[in-house]
Backbone bond lengths (Angstrom), bond angles and torsions (degrees), N, CA, C in turn:
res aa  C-N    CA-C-N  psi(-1)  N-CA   C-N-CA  omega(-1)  CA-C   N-CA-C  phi
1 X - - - 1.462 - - 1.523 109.89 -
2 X 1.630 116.29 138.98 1.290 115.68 159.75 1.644 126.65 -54.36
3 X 1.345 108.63 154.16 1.419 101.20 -160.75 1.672 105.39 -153.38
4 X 0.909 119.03 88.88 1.541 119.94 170.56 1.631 134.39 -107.97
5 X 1.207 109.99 123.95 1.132 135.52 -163.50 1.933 104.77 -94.77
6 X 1.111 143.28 121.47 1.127 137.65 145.60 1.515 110.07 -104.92
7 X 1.544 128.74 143.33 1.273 150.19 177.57 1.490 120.49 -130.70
8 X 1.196 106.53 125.92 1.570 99.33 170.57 1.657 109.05 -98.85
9 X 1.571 111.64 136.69 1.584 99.71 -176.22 1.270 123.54 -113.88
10 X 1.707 135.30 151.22 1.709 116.25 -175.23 1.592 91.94 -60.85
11 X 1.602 58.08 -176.06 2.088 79.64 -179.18 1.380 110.48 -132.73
12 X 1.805 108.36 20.36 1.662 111.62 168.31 1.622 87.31 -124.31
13 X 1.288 84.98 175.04 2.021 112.90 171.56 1.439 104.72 -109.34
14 X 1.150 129.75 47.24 1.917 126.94 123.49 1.622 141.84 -112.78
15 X 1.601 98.75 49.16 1.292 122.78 168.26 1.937 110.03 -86.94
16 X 1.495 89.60 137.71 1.355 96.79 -150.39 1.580 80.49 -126.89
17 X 1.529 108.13 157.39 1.388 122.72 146.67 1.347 135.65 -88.59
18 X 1.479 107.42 117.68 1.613 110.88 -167.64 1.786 118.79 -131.20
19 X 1.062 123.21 148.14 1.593 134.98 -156.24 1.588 94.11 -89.79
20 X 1.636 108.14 100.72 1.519 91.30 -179.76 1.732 97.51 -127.29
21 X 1.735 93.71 141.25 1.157 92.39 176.36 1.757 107.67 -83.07
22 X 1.156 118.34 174.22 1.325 140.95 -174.93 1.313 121.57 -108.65
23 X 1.817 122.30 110.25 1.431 119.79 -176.59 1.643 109.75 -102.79
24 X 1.697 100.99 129.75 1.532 109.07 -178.94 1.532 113.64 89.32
25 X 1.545 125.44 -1.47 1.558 114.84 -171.43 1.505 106.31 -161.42
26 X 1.622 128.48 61.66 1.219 100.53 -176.26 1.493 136.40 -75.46
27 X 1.553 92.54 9.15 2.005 88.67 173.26 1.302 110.52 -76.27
28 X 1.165 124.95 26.93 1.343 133.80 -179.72 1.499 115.64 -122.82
29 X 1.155 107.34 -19.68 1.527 121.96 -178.50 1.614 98.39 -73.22
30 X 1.466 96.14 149.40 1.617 104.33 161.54 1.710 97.37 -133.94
31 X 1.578 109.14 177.99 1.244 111.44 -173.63 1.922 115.15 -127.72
32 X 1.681 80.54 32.29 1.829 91.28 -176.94 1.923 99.79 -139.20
33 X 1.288 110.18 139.07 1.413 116.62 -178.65 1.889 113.54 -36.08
34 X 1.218 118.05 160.39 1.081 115.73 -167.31 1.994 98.70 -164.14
35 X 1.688 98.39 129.47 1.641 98.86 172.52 1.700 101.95 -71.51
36 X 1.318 109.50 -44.59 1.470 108.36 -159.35 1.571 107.02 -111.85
37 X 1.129 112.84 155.39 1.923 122.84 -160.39 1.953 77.49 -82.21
38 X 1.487 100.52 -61.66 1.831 98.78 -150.58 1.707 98.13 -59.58
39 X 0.936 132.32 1.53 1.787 133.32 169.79 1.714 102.64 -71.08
40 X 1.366 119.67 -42.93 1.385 113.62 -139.64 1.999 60.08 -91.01
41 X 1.131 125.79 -63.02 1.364 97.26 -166.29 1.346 142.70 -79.76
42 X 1.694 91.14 16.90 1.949 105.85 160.67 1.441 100.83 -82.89
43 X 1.183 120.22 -45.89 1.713 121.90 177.04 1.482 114.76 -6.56
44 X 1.498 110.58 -68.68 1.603 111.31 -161.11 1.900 100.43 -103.06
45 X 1.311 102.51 0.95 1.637 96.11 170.76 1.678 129.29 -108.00
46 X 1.416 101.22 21.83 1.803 110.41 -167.63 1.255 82.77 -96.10
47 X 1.485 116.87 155.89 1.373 148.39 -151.17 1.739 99.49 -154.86
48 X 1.688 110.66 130.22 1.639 106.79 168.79 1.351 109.75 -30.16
49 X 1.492 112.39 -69.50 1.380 133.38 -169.36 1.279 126.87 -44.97
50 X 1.230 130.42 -45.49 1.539 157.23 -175.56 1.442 95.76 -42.50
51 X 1.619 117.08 140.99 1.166 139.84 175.73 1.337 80.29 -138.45
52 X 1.433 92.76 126.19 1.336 116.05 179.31 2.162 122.46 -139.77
53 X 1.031 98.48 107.72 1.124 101.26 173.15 1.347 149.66 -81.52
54 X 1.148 138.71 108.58 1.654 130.14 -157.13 1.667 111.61 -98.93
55 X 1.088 120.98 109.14 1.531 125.63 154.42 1.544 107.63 -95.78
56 X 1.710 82.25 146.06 1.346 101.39 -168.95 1.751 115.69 -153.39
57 X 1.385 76.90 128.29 1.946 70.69 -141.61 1.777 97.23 -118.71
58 X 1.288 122.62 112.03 1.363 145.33 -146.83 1.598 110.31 -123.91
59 X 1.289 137.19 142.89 1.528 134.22 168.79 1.596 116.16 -86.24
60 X 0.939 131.73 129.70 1.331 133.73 166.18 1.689 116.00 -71.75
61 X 1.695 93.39 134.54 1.577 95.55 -175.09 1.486 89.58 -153.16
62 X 1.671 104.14 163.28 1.313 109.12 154.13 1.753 117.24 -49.13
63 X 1.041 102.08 146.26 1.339 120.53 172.42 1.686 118.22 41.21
64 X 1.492 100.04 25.71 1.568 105.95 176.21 1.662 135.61 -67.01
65 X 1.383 123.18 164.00 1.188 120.09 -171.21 1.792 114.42 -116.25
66 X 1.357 90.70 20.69 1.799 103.84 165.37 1.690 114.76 -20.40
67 X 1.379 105.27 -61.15 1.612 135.64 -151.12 1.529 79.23 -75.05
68 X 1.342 109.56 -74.55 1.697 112.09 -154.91 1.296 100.87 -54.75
69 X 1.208 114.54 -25.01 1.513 109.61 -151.56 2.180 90.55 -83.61
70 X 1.034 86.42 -77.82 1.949 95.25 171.17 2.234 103.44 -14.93
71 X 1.099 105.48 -57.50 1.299 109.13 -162.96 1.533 98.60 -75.86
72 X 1.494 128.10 -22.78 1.330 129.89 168.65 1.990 103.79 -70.04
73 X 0.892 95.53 -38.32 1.658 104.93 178.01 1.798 104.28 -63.44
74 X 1.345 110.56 -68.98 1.620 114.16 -164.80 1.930 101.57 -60.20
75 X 1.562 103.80 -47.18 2.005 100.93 154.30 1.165 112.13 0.94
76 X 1.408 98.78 -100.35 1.680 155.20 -156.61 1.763 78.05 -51.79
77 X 1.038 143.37 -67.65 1.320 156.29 -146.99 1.564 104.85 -50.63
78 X 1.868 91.60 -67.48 1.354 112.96 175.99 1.545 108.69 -47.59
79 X 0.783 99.82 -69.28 1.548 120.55 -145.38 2.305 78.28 -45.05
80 X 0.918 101.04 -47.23 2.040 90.84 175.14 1.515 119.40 -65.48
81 X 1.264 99.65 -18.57 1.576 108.51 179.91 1.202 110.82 -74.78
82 X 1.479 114.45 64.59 1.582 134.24 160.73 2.068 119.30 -42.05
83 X 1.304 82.19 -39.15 1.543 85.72 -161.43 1.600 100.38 -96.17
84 X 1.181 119.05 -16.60 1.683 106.90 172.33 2.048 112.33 106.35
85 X 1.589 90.10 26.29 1.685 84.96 -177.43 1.367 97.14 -77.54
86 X 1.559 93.43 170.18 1.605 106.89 -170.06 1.487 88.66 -104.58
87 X 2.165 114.80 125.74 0.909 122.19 166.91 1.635 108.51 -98.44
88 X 1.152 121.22 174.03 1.408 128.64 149.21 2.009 99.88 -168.60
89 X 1.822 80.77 147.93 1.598 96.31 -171.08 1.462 109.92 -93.32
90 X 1.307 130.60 -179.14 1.396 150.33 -178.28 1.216 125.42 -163.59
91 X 1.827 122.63 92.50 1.154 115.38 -142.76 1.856 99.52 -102.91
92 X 1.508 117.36 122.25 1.531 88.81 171.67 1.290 102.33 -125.54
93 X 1.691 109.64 163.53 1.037 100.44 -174.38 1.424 115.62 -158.58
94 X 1.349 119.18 144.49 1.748 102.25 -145.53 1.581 82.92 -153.82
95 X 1.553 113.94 152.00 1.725 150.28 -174.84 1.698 74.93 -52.38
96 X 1.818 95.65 150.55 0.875 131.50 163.67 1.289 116.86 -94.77
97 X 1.437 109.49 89.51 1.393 111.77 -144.76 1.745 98.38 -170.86
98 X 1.333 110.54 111.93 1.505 121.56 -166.28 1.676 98.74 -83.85
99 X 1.061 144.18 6.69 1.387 138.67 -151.45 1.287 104.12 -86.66
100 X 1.713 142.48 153.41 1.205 143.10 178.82 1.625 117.64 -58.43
101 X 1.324 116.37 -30.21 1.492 122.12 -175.82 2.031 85.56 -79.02
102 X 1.154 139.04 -55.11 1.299 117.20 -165.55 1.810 110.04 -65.01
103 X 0.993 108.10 -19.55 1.804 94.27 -163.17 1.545 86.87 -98.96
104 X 1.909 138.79 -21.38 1.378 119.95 153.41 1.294 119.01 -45.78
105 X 1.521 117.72 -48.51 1.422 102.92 156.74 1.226 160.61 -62.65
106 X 1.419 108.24 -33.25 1.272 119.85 149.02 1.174 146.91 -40.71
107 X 2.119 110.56 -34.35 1.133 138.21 154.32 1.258 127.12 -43.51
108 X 1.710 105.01 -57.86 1.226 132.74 -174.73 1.744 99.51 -74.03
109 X 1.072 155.17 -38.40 1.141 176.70 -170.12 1.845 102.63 -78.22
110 X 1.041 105.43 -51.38 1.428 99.17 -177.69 2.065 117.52 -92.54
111 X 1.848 99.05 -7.28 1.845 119.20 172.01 1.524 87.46 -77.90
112 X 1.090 127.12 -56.35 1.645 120.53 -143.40 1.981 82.82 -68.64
113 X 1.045 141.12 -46.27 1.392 139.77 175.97 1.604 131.75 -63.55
114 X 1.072 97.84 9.58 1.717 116.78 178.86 1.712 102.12 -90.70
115 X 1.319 113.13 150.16 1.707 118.82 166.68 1.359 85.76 -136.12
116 X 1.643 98.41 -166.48 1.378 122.95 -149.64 1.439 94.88 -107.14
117 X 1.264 120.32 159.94 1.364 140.43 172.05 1.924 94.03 29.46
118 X 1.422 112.02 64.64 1.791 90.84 157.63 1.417 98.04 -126.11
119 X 1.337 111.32 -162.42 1.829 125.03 -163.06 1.434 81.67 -145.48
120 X 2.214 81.46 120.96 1.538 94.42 -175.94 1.265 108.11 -108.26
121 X 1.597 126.04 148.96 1.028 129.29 176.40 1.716 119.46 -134.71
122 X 1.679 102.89 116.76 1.181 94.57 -179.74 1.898 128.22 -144.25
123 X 1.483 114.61 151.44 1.382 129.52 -165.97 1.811 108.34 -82.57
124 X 1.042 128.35 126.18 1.672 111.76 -173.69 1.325 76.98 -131.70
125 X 1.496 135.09 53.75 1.543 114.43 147.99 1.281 126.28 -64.50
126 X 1.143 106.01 -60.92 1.303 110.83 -161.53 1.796 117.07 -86.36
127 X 1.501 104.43 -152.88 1.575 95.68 -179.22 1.733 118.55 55.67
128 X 1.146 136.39 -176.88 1.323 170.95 93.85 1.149 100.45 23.51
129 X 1.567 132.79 118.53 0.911 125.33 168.04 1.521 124.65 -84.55
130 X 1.392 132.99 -11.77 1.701 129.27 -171.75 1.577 94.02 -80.24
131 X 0.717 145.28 -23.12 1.378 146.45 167.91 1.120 130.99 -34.94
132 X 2.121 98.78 -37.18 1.773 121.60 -178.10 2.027 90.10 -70.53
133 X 1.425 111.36 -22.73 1.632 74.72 -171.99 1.525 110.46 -84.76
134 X 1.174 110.25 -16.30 1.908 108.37 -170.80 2.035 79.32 -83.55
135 X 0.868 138.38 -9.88 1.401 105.84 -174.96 1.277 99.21 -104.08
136 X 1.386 132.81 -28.10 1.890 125.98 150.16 1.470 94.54 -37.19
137 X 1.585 139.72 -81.99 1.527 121.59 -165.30 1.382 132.15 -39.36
138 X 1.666 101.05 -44.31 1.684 97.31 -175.83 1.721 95.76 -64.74
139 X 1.376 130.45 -28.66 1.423 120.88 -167.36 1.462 93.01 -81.22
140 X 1.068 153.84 -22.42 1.628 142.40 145.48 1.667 120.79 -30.73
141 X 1.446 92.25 -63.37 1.578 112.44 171.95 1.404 122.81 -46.35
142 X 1.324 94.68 -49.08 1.616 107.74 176.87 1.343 114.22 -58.09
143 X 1.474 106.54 -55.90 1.653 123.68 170.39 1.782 111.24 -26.32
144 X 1.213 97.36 -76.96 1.721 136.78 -154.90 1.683 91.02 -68.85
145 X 1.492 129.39 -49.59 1.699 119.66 -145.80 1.724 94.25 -131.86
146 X 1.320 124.15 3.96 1.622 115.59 -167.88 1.603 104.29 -130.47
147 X 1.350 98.16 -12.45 2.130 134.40 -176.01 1.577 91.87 51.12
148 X 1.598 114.40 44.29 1.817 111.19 161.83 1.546 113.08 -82.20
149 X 1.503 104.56 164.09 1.629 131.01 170.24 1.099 120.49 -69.60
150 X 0.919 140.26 170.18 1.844 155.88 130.04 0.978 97.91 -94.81
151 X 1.574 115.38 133.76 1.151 142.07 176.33 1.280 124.13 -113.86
152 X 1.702 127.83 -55.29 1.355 149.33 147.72 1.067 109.24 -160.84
153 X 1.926 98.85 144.74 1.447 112.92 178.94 1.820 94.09 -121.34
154 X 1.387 95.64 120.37 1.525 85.09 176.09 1.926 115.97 -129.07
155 X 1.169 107.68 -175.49 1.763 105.96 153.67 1.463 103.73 -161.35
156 X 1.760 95.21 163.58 1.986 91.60 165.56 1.176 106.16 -117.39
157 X 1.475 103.75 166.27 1.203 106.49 -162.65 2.016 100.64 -146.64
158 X 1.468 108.23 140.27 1.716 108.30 -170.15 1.768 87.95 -154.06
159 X 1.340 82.73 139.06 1.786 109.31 160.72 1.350 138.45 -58.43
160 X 1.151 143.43 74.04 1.960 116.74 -165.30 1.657 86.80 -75.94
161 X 0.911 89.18 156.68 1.690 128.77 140.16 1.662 119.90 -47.16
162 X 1.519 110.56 124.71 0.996 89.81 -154.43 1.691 109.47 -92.26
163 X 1.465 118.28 151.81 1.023 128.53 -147.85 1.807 127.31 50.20
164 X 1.532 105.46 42.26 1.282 115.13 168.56 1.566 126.07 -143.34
165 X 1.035 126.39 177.75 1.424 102.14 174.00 1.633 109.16 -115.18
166 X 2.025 114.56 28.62 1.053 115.99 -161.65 1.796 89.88 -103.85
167 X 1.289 99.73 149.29 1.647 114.24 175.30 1.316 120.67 -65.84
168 X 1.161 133.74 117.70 1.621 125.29 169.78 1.621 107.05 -58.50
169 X 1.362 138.53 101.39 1.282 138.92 -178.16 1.468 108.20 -55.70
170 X 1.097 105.29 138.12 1.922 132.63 161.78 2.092 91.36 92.52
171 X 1.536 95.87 6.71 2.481 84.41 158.09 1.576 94.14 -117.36
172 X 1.185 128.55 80.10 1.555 147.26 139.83 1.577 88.89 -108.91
173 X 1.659 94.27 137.84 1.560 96.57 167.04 2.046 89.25 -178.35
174 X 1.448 101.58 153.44 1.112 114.00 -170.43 1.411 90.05 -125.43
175 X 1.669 102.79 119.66 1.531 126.14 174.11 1.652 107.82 -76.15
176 X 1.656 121.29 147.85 1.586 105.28 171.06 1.803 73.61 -128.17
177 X 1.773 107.03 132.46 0.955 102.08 -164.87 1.862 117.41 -134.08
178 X 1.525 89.41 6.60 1.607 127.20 156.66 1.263 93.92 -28.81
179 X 1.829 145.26 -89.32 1.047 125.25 -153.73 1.798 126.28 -50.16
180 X 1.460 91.76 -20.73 1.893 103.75 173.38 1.409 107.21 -63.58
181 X 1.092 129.15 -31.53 1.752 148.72 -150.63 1.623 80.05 -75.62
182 X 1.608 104.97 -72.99 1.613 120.27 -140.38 1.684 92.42 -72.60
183 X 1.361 120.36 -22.07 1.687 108.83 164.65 1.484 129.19 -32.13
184 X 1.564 100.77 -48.97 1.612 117.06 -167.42 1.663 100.79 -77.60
185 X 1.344 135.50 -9.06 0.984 149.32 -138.69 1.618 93.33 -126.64
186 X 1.653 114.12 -40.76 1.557 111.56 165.55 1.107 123.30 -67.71
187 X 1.735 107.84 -41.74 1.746 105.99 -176.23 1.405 105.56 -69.57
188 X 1.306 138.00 -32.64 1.288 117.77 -166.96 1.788 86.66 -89.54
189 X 1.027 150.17 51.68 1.068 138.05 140.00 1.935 117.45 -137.09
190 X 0.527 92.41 -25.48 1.673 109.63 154.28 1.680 112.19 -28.71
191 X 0.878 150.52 86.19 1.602 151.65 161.07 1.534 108.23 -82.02
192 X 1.225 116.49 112.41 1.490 108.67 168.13 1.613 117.75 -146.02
193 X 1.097 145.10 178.19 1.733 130.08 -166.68 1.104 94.92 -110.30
194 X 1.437 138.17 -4.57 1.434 116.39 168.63 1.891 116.13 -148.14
195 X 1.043 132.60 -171.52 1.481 122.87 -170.59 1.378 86.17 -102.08
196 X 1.474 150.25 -50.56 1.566 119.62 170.45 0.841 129.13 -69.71
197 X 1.488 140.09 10.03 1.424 157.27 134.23 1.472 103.65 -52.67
198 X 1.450 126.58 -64.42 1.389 101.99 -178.55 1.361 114.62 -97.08
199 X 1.161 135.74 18.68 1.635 150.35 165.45 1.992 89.56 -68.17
200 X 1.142 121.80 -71.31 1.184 146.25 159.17 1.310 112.72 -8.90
201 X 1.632 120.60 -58.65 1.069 136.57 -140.06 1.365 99.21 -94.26
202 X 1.206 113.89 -59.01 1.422 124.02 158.59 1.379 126.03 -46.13
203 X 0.846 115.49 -61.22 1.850 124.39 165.84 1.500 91.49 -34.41
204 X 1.373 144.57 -47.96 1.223 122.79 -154.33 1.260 122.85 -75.03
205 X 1.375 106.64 -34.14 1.538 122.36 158.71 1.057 118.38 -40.54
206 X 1.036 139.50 -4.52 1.848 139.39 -160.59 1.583 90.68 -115.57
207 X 1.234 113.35 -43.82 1.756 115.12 -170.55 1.316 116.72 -59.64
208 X 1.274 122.61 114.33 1.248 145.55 170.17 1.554 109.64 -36.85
């Protein structure tokens, strides 16, 4: 099976490996330290078969750790790749730089890396956050024009201390955050004759 991975990566060298449990999804959980959330939940979903592709999409800076960081990622990858799928990476990497011409590119940069019918899976920890919304679109795109899956969208998330760069122990936790995704995916399909009709409609989904 096709298999795509998008990652956003820091752009320093103090990424650490940490034991995070998982809220709402434990087939996603693993029970060994991990740099990246979307690893612990490739763990229990790699397949012999799977061709799987990794984008990895990093800011350029002086004296950055893009490179190290990516090869700490594809590692971490392997080292779960029990069963022998065939990975290969795709590193892009673009100015730290919020301006409309960079995130057209970025867009365009992350379309030209899409195939047909795979199940995408992706980590928005790290990096820049305005980025998570153009990478919700290409996963629309993907949806709608490539006929791909969602698989998991996750991140981790830990506490420092304040004024330290030490972790408050037991706030590591790995979000699965896919059901937020498939929201935007209800309203534009949602038909209803009035806005408390579909205020309504939605609300119902939540009811137990």
């Amino acid at each position: 099976m096709k298999k795509i991975i998008i990652a956003s990566l820091p752009s320093d060298d103090r990424l650490e490996k940490r034991l995070y449990p998982v809220d709402g999804n434990a087939t996603i959980q693993v029970d060994v330290p991990v740099y990246f959330a979307v690893n612990s939940a490739m763990a229990n979903n790699l397949q012999k078969d799977d061709d799987v592709k990794v984008i990895l999409v990093g800011t350029t800076r002086v004296d950055d750790c893009v490179q190290k960081n990516a090869q700490k990622f594809m590692d971490e990858l392997q080292e779960f790749n029990k069963v022998g799928a065939s990975i290969r990476p795709a590193v892009i990497t673009r100015p730290f730089d919020e301006s409309k011409t960079n995130f057209h590119e970025l867009y365009e940069a992350l379309l030209d890396q899409l195939e047909e019918d795979a199940e995408l899976y992706v980590d928005v920890t790290f990096g820049p956050k305005t980025p998570i919304l153009l990478i919700f679109s290409v996963l629309q795109f993907a949806e709608k024009f490539f006929h791909c899956s969602i698989g998991n969208i996750v991140y981790s998330k830990v506490i420092f201390k304040k004024g330290s760069s030490e972790v408050i122990p037991g706030s590591e936790m790995i979000y699965d955050i896919t059901p937020l995704y498939m929201l935007n995916s209800i309203t534009n399909t949602i038909e209803c004759s009035s806005s408390e009709k579909a205020v309504k409609a939605v609300k119902s989904l939540f009811e137990d």
